[in-house]
TIZATI-324027 format. One record per residue (C-alpha): residue number from 1; x, y, z. Coordinates in pm, whole numbers, plus 50000, padded with zeros to 5 digits. Last residue first. Example, Ala and Ser with C-alpha at 12.3 -4.5 7.8 and 13.67 -1.06 7.14 Angstrom:
2
{pt 2 {51367 49894 50714}}
{pt 1 {51230 49550 50780}}
//
This chain:
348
{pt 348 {79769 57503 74320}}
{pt 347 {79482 57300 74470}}
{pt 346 {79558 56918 74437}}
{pt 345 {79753 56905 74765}}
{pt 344 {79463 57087 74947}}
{pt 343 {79225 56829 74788}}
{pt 342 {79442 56536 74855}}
{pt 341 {79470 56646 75247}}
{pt 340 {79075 56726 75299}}
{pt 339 {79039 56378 75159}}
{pt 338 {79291 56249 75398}}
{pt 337 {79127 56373 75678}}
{pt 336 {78834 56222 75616}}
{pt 335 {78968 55882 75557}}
{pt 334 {79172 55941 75920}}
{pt 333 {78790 56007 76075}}
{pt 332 {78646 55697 75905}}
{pt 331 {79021 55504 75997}}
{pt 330 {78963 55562 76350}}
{pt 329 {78595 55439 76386}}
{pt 328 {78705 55113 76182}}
{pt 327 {78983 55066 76461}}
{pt 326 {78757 55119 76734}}
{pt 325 {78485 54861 76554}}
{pt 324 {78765 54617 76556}}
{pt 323 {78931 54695 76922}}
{pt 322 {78593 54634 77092}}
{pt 321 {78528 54237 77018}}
{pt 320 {78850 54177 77183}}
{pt 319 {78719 54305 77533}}
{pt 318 {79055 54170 77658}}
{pt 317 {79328 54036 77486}}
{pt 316 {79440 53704 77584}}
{pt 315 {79786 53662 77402}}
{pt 314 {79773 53982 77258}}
{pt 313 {79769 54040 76855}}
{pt 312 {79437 54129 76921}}
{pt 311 {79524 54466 77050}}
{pt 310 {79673 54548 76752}}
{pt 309 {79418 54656 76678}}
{pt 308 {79329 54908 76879}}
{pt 307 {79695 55045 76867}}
{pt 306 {79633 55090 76467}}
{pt 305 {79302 55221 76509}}
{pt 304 {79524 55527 76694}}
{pt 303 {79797 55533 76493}}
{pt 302 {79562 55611 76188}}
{pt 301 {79405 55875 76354}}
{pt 300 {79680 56029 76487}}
{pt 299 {79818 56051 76095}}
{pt 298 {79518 56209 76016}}
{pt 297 {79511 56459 76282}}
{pt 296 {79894 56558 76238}}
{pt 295 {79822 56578 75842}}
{pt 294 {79514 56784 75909}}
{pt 293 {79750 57018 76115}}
{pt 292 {80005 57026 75864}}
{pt 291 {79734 57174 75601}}
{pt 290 {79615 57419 75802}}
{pt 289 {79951 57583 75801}}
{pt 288 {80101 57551 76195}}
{pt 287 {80011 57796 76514}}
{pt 286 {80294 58024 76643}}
{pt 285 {80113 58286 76830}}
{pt 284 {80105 58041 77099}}
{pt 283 {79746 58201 77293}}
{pt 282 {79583 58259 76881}}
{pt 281 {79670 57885 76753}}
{pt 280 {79579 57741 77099}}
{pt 279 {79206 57956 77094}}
{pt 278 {79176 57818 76720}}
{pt 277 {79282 57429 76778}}
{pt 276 {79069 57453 77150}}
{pt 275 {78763 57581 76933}}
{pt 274 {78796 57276 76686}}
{pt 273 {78806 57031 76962}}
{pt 272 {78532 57144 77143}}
{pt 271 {78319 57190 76873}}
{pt 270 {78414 56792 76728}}
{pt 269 {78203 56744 77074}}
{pt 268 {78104 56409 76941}}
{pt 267 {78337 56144 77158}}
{pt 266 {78551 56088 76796}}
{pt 265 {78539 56480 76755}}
{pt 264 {78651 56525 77116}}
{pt 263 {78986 56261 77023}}
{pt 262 {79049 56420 76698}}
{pt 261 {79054 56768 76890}}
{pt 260 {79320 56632 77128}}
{pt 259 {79535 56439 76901}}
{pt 258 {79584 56787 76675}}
{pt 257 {79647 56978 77006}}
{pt 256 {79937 56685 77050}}
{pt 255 {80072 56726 76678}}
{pt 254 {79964 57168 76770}}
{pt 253 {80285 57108 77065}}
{pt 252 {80450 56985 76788}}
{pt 251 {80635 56646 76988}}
{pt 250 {80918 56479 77213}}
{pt 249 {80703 56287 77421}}
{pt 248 {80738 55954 77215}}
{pt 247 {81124 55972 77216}}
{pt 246 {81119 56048 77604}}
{pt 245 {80956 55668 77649}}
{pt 244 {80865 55560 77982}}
{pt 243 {80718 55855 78060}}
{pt 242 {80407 55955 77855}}
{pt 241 {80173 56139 78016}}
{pt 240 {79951 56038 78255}}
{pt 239 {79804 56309 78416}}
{pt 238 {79636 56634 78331}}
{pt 237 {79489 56850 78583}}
{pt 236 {79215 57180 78521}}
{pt 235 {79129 57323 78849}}
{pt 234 {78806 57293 79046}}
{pt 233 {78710 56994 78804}}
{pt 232 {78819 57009 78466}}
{pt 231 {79024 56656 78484}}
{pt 230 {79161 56576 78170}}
{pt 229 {79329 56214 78082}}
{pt 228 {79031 56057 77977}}
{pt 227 {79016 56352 77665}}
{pt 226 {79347 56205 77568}}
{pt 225 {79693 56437 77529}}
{pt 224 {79906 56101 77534}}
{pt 223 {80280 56231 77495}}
{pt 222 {80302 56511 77717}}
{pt 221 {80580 56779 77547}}
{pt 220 {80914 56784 77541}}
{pt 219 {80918 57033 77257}}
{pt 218 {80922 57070 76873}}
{pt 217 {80841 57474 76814}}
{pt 216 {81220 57529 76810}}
{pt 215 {81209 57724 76433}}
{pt 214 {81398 57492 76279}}
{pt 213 {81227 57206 76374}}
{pt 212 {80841 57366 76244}}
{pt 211 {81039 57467 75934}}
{pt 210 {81151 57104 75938}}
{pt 209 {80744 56990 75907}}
{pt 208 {80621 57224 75695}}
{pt 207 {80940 57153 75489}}
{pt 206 {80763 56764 75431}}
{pt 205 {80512 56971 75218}}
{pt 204 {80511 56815 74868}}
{pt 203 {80668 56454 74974}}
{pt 202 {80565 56400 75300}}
{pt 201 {80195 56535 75160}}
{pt 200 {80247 56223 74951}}
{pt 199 {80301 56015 75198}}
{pt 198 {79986 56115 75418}}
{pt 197 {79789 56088 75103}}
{pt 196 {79885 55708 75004}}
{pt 195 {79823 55626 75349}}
{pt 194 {79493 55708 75378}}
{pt 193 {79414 55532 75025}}
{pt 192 {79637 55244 75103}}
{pt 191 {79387 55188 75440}}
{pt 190 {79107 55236 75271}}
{pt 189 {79142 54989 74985}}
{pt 188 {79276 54734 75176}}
{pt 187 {78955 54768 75412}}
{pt 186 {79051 54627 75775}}
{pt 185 {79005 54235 75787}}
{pt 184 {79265 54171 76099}}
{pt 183 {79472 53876 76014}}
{pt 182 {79510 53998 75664}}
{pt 181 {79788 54261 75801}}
{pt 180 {79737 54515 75648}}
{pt 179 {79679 54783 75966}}
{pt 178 {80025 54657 76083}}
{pt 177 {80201 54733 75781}}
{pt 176 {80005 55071 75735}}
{pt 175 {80089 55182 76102}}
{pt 174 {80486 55068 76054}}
{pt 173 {80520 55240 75701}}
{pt 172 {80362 55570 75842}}
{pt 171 {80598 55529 76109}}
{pt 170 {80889 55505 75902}}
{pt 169 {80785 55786 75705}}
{pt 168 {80774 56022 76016}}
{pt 167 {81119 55923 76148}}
{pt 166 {81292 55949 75839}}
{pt 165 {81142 56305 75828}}
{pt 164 {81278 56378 76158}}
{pt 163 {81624 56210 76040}}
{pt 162 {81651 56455 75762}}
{pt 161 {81524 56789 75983}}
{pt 160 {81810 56655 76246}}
{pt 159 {81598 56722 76561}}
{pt 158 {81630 56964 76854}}
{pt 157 {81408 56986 77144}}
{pt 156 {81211 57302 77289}}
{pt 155 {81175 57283 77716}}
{pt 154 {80798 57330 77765}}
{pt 153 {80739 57656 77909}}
{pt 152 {80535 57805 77654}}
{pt 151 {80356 57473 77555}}
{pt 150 {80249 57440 77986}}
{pt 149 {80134 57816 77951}}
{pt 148 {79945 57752 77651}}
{pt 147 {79828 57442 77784}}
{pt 146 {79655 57558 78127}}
{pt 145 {79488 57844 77908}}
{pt 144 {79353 57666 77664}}
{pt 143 {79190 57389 77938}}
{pt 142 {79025 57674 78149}}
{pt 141 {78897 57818 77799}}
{pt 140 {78741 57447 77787}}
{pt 139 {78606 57468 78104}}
{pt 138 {78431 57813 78040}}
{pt 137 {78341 57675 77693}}
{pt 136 {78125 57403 77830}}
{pt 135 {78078 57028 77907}}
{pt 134 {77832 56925 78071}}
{pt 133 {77671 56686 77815}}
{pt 132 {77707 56389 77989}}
{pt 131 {77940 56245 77742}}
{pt 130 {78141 56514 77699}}
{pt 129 {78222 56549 78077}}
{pt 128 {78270 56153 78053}}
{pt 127 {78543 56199 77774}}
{pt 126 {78675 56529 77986}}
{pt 125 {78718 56355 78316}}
{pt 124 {78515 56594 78571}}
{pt 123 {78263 56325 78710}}
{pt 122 {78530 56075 78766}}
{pt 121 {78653 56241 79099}}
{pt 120 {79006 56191 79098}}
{pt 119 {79199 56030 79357}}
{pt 118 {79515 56147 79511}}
{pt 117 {79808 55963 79400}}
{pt 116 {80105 55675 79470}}
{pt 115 {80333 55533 79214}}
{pt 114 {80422 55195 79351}}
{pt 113 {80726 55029 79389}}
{pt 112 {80822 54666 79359}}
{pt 111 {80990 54395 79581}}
{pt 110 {81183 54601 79826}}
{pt 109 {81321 54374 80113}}
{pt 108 {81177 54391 80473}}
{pt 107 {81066 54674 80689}}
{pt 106 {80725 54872 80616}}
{pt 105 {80607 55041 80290}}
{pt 104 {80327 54874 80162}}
{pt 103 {80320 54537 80287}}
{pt 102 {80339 54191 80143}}
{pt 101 {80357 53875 80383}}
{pt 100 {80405 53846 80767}}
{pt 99 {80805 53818 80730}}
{pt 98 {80774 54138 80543}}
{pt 97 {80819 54153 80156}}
{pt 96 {80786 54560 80055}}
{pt 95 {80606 54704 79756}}
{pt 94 {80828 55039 79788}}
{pt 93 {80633 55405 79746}}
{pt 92 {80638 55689 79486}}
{pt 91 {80504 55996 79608}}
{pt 90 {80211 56218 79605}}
{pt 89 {80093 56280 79183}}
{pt 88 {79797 56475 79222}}
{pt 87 {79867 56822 79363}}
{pt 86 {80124 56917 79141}}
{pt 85 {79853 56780 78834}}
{pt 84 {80046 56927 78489}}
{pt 83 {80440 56946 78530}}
{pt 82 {80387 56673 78858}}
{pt 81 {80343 56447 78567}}
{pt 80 {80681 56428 78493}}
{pt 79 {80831 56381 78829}}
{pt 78 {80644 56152 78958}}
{pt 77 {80650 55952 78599}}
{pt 76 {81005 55918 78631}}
{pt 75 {81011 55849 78953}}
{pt 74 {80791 55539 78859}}
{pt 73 {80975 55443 78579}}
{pt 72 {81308 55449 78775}}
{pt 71 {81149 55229 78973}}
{pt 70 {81013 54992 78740}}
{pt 69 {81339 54987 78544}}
{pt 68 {81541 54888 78909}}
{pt 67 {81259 54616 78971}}
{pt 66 {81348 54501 78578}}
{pt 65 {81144 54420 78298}}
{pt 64 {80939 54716 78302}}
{pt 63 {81162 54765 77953}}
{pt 62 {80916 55021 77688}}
{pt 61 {80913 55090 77327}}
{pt 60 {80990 54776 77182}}
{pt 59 {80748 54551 77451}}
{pt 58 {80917 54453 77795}}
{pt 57 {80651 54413 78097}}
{pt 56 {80716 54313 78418}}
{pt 55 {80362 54556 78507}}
{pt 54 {80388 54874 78677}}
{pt 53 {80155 54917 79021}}
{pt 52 {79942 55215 79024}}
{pt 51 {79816 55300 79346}}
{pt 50 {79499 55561 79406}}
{pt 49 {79428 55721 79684}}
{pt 48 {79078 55905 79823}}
{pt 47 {78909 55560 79919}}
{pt 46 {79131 55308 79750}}
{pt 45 {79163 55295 79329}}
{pt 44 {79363 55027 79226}}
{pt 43 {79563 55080 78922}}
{pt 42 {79715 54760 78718}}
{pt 41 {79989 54836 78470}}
{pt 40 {80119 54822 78105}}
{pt 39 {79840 54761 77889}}
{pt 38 {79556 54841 78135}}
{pt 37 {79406 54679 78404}}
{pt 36 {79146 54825 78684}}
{pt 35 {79081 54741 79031}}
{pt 34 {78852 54866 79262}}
{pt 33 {78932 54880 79648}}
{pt 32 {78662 54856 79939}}
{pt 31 {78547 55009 80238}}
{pt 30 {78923 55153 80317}}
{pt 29 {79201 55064 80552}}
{pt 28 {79352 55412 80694}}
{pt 27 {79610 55222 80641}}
{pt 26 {79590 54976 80299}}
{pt 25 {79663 54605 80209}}
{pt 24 {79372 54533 80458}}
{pt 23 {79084 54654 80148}}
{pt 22 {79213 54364 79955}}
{pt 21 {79337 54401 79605}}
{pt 20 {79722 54537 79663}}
{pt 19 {79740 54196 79826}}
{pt 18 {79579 54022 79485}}
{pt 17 {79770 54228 79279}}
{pt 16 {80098 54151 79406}}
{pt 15 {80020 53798 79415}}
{pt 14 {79970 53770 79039}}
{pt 13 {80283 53975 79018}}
{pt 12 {80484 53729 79173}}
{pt 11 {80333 53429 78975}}
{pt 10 {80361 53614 78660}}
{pt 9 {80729 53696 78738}}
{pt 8 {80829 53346 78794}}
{pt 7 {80629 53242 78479}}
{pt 6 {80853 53467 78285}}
{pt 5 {81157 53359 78481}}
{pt 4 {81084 52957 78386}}
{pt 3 {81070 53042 78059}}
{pt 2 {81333 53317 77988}}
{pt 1 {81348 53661 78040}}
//
């Protein structure tokens, strides 16, 4: 889009959220709606529904761009997340442009579509569950056991070995070009340290990887296995897993596990994580070397501060003052892993 269509868009979506803001936009109408922003939408969370409403956003790895893309995006995310919270994900519905205004569903022309749910009580996310201290292991076996069976049935995808490995040095590359950038301050030293032992265990144990190819353990999996995307409430629900990309969900079901127990250790239940990485490596039968699965934790660690800080690169980033200390909090735990990885490397 050009100039005058970019500020088009911003001026639509502008009023989009502020109907989709007021209590009226909604029947039953409810006390009040909260709002919340993220990277690529804005969610509003009304009475026992929530509404997510895609932003016109185009980055590499994602076209929102269009009403058609938004659409499809939405369906697309019905459909996926309906694999791990059936009862959460309820429909997709149009944005529609009445002669009396905006209205959710209705007659008139389709302006955008929404991604409609049932709402979540915020008591039984895993990162607040870990927080509170409430968190034990008969919600955590709950957890192993809804992921085994999700891994088990997760269709398997094929990869050229050489273009897999391709793929994982290019993104190693693309983390420690961003991360360098003198823009940001992070350690030089640090940074070429961590990256210097994810390469070279690339280079002595890059078959660890293909075997894991050749053997069909790479599957469509979820994309974004975060602690604040776990419910462990009456049932254990996952949402929000990667959709708008199929690239970025096609994983190691232990790569995702990997994420998972990086995440708990960040939050300080590294128990939690470490017990879900022994239960999932007994349930799938199937479980990586050691060493692969401190390469998938330290390279998840480094993509992870490098999304926080890139955050800055925004033109009006929010809470900029929190992507910093999230990237240095990152590259401590990806340091740590590389250590492990240089000493395994060094053993003969």
């Amino acid at each position: 889009m050009h100039g005058p269509e970019i500020q088009g868009a911003e001026r639509a979506l502008v009023a989009k959220v502020d109907f989709l803001g007021r209590p009226d936009a909604y029947d039953p109408k409810p006390a009040d709606v909260m709002r919340r922003e993220t990277h690529m939408s804005w969610v509003f969370l009304t009475g026992d529904r929530v509404y997510k409403l895609k932003k016109p956003v185009h980055f590499p790895y994602l076209d929102f761009s269009t009403l058609e893309r938004r659409e499809g995006a939405c369906r697309a995310e019905l459909h996926l997340n309906r694999r791990l919270a059936p009862d959460i994900y309820l429909g997709v519905v149009p944005l529609m442009e009445t002669s009396r205004g905006l209205s959710i569903g209705g007659e008139g022309k389709v302006v955008d579509w929404l991604v409609m749910m049932k709402r979540l009580d915020e008591r039984f996310m895993l990162d607040r569950m870990i927080e509170d201290r409430c968190l034990g292991v008969a919600q955590i076996n709950q957890l192993i056991i809804t992921l085994a069976r999700f891994y088990r049935s997760a269709t398997p995808t094929f990869l050229s070995p050489r273009a897999c490995l391709v793929d994982w040095k290019r993104s190693l590359a693309y983390n420690k070009r961003v991360l360098l950038d003198p823009r940001f301050r992070v350690p030089t030293g640090l940074v070429q340290r961590v990256d210097l032992a994810q390469r070279h265990f690339l280079q002595k144990c890059g078959h660890l990887i293909t075997d894991r190819l050749r053997h069909r353990r790479i599957v469509d999996g979820h994309g974004d296995l975060r602690p604040e995307h776990i419910w462990l409430d009456d049932k254990v629900r996952i949402i929000d897993c990667l959709e708008f990309n199929s690239r970025l969900r096609v994983v190691d079901p232990f790569d995702e596990i990997a994420f998972l127990s990086l995440e708990c250790d960040r939050l300080g239940a590294s128990w939690a994580g470490n017990y879900i990485q022994h239960r999932m490596k007994y349930l799938l039968r199937d479980g990586p070397a050691d060493e692969l699965f401190t390469f998938y934790r330290c390279h998840r660690a480094v993509l992870r501060a490098r999304l926080a800080i890139a955050h800055l690169l925004e033109e009006h980033p929010r809470t900029p003052e929190k992507w910093p200390r999230l990237c240095a909090t990152y590259l401590k735990l990806a340091d740590r892993s590389a250590r492990k990885l240089e000493a395994g490397l060094r053993t003969p």
